[in-house]
DRENDOSE-339508 format. One line per field, with one value per residue (C-alpha): residue in three letters; x, y, z; residue number from 1. Coordinates in steps of 0.5 Angstrom, whole numbers, plus 2048, in hexadecimal, padded with zeros to 3 digits. Example, Ala and Ser with C-alpha at 12.3 -4.5 7.8 and 13.67 -1.06 7.14 Angstrom:
BEGIN
res: ALA|SER
u: 819|81B
v: 7F7|7FE
w: 810|80E
n: 1|2
This chain:
BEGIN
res: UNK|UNK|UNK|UNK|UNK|UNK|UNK|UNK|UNK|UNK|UNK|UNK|UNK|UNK|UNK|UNK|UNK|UNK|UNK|UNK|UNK|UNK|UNK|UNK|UNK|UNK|UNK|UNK|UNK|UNK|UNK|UNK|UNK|UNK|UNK|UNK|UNK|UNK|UNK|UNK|UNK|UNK|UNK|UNK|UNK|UNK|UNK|UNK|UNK|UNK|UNK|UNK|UNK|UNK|UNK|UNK|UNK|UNK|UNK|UNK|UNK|UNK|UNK|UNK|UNK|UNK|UNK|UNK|UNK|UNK|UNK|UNK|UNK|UNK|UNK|UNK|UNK|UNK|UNK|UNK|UNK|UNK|UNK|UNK|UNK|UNK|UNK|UNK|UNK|UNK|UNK|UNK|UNK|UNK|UNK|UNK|UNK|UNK|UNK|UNK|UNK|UNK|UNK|UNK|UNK|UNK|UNK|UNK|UNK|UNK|UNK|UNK|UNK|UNK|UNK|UNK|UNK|UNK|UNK|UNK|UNK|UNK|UNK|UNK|UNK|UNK|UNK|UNK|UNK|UNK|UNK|UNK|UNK|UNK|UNK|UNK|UNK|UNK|UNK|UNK|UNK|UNK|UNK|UNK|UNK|UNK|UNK|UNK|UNK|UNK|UNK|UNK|UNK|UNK|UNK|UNK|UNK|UNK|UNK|UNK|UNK|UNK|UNK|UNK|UNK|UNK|UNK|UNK|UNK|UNK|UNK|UNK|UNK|UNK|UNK|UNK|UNK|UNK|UNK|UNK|UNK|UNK|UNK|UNK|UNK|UNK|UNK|UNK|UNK|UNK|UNK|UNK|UNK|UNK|UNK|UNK|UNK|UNK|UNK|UNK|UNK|UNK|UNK|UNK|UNK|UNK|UNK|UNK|UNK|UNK|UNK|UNK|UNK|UNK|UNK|UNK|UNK|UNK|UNK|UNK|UNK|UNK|UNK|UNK|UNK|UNK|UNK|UNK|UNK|UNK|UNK|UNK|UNK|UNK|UNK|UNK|UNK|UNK|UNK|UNK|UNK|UNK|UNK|UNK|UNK|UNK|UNK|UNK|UNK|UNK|UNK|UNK|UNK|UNK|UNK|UNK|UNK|UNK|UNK|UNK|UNK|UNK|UNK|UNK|UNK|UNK|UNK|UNK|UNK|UNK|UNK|UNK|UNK|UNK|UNK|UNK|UNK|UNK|UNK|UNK|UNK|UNK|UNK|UNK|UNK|UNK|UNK|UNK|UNK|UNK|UNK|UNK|UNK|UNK|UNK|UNK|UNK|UNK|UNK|UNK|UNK|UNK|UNK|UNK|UNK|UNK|UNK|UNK|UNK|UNK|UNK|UNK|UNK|UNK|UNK|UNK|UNK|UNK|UNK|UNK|UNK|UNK|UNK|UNK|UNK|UNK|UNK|UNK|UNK|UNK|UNK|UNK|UNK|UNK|UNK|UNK|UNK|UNK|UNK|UNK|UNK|UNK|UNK|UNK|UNK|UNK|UNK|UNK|UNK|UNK|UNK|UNK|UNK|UNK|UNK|UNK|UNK|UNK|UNK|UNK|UNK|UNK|UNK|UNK|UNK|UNK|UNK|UNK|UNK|UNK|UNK|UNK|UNK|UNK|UNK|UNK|UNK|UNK|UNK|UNK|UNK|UNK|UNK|UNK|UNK|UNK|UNK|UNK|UNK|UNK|UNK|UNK|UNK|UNK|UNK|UNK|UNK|UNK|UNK|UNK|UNK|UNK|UNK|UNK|UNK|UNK|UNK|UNK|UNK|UNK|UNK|UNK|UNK|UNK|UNK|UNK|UNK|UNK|UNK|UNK|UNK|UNK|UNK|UNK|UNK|UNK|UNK|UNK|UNK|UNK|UNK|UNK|UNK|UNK|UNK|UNK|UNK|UNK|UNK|UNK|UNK
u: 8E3|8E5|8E1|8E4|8E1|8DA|8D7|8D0|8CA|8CA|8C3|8C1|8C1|8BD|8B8|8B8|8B8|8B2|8AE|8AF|8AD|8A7|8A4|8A5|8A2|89E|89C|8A1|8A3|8A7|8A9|8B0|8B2|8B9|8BB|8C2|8C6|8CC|8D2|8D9|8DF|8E6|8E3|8DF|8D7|8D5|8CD|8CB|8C6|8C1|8BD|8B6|8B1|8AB|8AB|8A7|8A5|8AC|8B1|8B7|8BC|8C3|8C9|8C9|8CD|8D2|8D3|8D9|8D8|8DE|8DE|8DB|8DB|8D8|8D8|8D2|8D0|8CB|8C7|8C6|8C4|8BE|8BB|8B4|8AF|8AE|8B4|8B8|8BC|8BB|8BF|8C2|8BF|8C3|8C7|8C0|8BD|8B7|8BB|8BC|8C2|8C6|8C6|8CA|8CC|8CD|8D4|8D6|8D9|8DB|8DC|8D8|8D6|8D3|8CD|8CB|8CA|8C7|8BF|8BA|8BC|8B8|8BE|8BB|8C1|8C3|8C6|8CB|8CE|8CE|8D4|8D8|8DB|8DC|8D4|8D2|8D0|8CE|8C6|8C5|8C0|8BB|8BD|8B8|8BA|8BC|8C4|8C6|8CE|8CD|8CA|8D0|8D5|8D2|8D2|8DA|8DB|8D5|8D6|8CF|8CB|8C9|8C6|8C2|8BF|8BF|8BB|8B5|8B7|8BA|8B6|8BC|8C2|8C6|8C6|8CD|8CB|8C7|8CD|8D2|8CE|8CC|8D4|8D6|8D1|8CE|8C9|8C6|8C6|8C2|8BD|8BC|8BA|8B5|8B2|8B2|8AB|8AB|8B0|8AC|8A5|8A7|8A5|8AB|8B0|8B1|8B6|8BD|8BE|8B7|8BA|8C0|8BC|8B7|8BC|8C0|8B9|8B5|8AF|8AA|8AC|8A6|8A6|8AD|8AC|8A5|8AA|8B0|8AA|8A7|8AE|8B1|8AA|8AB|8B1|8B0|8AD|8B1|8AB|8AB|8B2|8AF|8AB|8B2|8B6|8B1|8B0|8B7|8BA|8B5|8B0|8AE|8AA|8A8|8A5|8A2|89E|89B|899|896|892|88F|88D|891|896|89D|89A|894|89B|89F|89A|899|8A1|8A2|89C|89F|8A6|8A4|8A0|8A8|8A5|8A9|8AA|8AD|8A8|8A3|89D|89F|8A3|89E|897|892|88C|890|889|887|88E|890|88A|88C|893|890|88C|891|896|891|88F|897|899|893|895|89D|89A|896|89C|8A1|89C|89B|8A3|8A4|89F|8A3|8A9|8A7|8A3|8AA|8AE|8A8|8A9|8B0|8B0|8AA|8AE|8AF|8A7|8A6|8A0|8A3|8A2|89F|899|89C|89D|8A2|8A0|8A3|89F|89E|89B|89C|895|895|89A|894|88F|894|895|88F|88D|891|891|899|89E|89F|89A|89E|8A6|8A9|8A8|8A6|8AC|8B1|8AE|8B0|8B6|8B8|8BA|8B4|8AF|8A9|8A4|89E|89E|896|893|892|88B|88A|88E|88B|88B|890|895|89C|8A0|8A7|8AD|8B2|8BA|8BD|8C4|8C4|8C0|8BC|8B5|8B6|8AE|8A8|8A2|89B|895|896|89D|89D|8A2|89F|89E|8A4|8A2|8A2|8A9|8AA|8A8|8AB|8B2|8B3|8B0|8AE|8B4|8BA|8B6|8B5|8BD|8BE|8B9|8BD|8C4|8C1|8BE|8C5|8C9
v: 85A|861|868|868|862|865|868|86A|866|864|866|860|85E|864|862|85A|85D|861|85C|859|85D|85F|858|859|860|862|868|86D|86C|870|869|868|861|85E|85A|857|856|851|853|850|854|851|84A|84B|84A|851|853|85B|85C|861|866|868|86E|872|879|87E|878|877|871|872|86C|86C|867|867|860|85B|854|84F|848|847|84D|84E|856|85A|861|865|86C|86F|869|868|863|865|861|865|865|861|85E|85F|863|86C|86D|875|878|87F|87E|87D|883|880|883|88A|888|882|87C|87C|875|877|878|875|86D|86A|863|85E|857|854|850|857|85A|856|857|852|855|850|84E|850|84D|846|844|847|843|83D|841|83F|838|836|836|833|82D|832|830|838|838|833|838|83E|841|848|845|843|845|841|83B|83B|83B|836|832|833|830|82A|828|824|829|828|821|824|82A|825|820|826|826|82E|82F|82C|830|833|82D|82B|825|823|825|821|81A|81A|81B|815|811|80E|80A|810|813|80E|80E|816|814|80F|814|81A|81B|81A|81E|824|824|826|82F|831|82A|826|827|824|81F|81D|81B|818|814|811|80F|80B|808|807|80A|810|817|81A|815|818|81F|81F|81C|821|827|825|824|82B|82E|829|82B|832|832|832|82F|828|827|821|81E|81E|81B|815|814|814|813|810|80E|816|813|80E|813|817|811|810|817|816|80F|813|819|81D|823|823|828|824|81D|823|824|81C|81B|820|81D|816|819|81D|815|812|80D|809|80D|807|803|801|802|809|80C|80B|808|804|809|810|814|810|80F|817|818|812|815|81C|81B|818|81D|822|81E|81D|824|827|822|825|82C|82B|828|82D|831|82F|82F|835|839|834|837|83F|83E|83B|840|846|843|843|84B|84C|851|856|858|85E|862|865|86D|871|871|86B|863|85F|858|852|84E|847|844|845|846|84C|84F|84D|850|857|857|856|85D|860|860|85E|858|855|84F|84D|84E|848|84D|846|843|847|848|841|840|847|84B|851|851|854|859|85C|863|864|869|868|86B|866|85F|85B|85F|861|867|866|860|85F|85B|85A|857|853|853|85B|85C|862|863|861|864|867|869|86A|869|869|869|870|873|873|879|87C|87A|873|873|877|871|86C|870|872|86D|866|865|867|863|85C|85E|85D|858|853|853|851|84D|84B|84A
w: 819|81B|81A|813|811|812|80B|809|808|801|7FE|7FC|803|805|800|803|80B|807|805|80B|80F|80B|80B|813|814|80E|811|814|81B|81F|822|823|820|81D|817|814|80E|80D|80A|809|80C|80C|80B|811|811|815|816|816|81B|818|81C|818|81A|816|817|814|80F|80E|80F|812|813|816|817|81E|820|81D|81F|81C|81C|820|825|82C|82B|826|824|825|824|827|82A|831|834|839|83F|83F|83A|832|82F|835|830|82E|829|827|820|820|81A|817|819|81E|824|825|82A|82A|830|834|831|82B|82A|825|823|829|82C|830|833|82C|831|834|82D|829|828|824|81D|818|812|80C|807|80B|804|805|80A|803|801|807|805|80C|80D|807|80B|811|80E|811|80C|810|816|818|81F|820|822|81B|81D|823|820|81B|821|824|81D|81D|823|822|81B|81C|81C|816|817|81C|818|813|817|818|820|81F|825|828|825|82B|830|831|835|82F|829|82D|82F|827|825|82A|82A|823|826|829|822|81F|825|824|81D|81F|825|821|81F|827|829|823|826|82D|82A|830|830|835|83A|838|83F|83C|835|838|83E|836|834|839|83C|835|83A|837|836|839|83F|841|83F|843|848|848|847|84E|851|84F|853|858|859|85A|861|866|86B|866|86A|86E|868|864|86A|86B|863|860|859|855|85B|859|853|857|85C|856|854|85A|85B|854|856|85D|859|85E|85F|861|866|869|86A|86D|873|874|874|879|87D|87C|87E|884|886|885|880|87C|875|873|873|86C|870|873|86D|869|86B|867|869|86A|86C|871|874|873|877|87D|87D|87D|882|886|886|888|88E|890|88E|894|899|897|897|89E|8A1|89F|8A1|8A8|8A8|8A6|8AC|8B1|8AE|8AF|8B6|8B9|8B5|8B8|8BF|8BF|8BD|8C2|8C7|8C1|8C2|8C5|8C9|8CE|8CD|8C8|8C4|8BF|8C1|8BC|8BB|8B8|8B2|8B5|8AE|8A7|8A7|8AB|8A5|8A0|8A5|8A6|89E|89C|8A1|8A0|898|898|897|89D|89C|896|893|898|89E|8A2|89F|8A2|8A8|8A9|8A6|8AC|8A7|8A8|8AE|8AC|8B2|8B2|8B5|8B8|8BB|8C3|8C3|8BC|8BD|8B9|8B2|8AE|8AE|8AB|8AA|8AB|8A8|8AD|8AA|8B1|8AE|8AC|8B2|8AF|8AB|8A4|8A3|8A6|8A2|8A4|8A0|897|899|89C|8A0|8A8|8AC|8AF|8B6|8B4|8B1|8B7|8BC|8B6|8B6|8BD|8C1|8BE|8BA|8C0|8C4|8C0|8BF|8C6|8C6|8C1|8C4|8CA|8C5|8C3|8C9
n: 1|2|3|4|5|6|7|8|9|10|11|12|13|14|15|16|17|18|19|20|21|22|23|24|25|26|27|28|29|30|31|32|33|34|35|36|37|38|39|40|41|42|43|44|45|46|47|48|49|50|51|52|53|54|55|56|57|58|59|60|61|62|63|64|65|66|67|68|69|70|71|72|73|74|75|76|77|78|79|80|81|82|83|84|85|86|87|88|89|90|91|92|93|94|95|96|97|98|99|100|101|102|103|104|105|106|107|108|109|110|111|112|113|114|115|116|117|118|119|120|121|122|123|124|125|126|127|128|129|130|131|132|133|134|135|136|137|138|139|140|141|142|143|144|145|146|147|148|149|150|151|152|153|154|155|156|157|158|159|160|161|162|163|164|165|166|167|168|169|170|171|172|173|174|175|176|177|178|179|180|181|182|183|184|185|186|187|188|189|190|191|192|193|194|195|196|197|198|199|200|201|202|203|204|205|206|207|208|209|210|211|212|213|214|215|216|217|218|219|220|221|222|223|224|225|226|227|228|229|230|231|232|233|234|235|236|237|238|239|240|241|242|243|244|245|246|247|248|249|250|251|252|253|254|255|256|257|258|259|260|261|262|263|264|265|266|267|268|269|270|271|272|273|274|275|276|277|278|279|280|281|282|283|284|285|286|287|288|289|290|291|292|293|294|295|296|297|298|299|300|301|302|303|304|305|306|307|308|309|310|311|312|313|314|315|316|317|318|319|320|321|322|323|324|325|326|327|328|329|330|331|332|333|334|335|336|337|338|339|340|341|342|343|344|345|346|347|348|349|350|351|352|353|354|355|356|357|358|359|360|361|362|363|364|365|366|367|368|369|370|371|372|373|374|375|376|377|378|379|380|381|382|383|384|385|386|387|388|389|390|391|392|393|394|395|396|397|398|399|400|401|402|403|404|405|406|407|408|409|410|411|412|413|414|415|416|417|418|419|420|421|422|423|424|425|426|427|428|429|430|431|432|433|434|435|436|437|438|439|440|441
């Protein structure tokens, strides 16, 4: 197919695409929306894509794209495919007479990617296909999708088609694994005709590993659909990734059965496996995976978690303040008070960050200060006033390897006096130098 291949809309064409767009849109519309004729071209079946608008009560049609049954390009012209707004396609009326100027894609016939170019055009002489030998038995005429072209494809490849069409389960047309299971398995064609008033109530089908495990297990459509629906959701949630490594393969049903019983969410067993987890029970076991009363014990492994987790909490708690007092004594030679109107301290607590954060309005109580003052990596000092020792003034981060203040601000974050930064920079910092390679000698 080819530009000179293209000709004018035949008139009785315009009329068919006329009528049909009068029972669409009985009154005029500026809407813009598309039809499609067939035609023969070369013994080949292509479809016409018709753009159609009103304007000033006036009809206006125009070809704007032409599809081969056997092509994966198409020609186009002035159609653009439009990621924003409508029908995801504009289409350029220059020729017409609408514009004033034209687009700047309309230039004309050129080629493109049939998938990217083929707006939802209802076909208004389908019998044309009838003329085509090769799709005599196509039963294209029980099809009544927007994609003829590409159901006739498919009906070149898959022949058996037409017993699923024929059957009533067009729903089903374009699913491969279906189309291939009915052309090398007789037993599965006869179990689709048995199951087809099944497999037609369902208004958006059913899944086609849903068929598929129907007919290898003889056990209900929906059971299975309902099934797969829950998994597909289930399988979506990364924090469900310990309920899917303890319940696998078909135990996930099982599990689901069990929710069910109980009257529970996944949700509400995630927090009781973590309990169960954090109490090191054994998953493996009936009464714990899945016990006879969950509420009762949901709230027994809850409550014992709790109880473990404080005791933990206090602990690490306890061991995490010895760690930061030895680390405070360690560095107690950089203190200094020696001169001036200033003294520098030590934090000795995380409690003393807490309290210093919390008064002077800024981070220090938070982000793992504590952390990295017992790991050595920073020191943290409060630099007080002599006159007013106990009340905060300015905090400072001390960084032991770079021997240098990686920070030093006052209230809200803000930057301290001159005179302070004066003591920080000129007097306590190259004393604490000195103070630490005695240190570390």
């Amino acid at each position: 197919m080819t530009e000179k291949d293209i000709r004018p809309i035949p008139r009785y064409l315009l009329r068919k695409i006329g009528r049909e767009d009068k029972k669409q849109f009985p009154a005029p519309d500026n809407q813009l929306r598309f039809y499609a004729y067939l035609t023969i071209w070369h013994k080949e079946l292509v479809k016409v894509t018709v753009a159609v608008r009103h304007y000033r009560k006036k009809r206006y049609c125009k070809a704007v794209a032409w599809h081969g049954v056997h092509s994966g390009k198409c020609l186009v012209k002035d159609l653009e495919y439009n990621y924003y707004g409508g029908m995801g396609f504009r289409v350029g009326w220059y020729e017409e007479g609408i514009q004033k100027e034209p687009r700047w894609y309309e230039r004309g016939v050129g080629c493109a990617e049939s998938r990217y170019y083929d707006p939802w055009a209802p076909i208004v002489n389908p019998e044309v296909v009838g003329k085509l030998p090769e799709y005599k038995y196509s039963a294209y005429s029980l099809y009544h999708g927007p994609h003829l072209l590409k159901y006739l494809q498919l009906y070149e490849q898959y022949p058996q088609l037409e017993m699923l069409m024929k059957a009533g389960l067009g729903l089903y047309y374009d699913r491969i694994a279906i189309l291939k299971k009915i052309g090398e398995d007789k037993a599965f064609r006869k179990w689709l005709l048995r199951r087809r008033e099944d497999l037609s109530a369902s208004p958006s089908g059913f899944y086609v590993q849903t068929i598929l495990k129907a007919y290898q297990t003889n056990r209900p459509l929906q059971e299975i659909q309902e099934f797969l629906t829950r998994k597909k959701s289930f399988d979506r949630d990364p924090d469900y990734k310990p309920i899917k490594k303890l319940f696998r393969g078909q135990q996930l049903q099982e599990f689901f059965r069990y929710l069910d019983k109980q009257k529970i969410s996944p949700r509400l067993y995630l927090d009781y496996l973590h309990a169960c987890e954090h109490l090191q029970l054994d998953m493996s076991l009936p009464q714990n995976r899945l016990p006879h009363d969950f509420m009762r014990w949901h709230d027994i492994r809850t409550d014992q978690y709790a109880t473990a987790k404080a005791e933990a909490d206090k602990k690490e708690k306890r061991e995490l303040y010895e760690k930061f007092a030895a680390v405070a004594q360690k560095y107690l030679t950089l203190q200094h008070d020696k001169r001036g109107s200033f003294l520098c301290i030590i934090a000795r607590s995380p409690a003393d960050l807490i309290r210093e954060g919390e008064v002077l309005h800024h981070c220090v109580g938070r982000m793992n200060y504590d952390r990295r003052f017992i790991r050595e990596e920073s020191l943290i000092f409060f630099i007080r006033s002599k006159e007013r020792p106990e009340t905060p003034l300015v905090t400072l981060e001390y960084s032991l390897s770079a021997r240098k203040v990686l920070q030093c601000y006052g209230e809200h974050d803000r930057k301290p006096d001159d005179d302070v930064l004066h003591y920080v920079h000129k007097v306590w910092l190259p004393y604490a130098n000195r103070a630490l390679k005695k240190l570390s000698a």
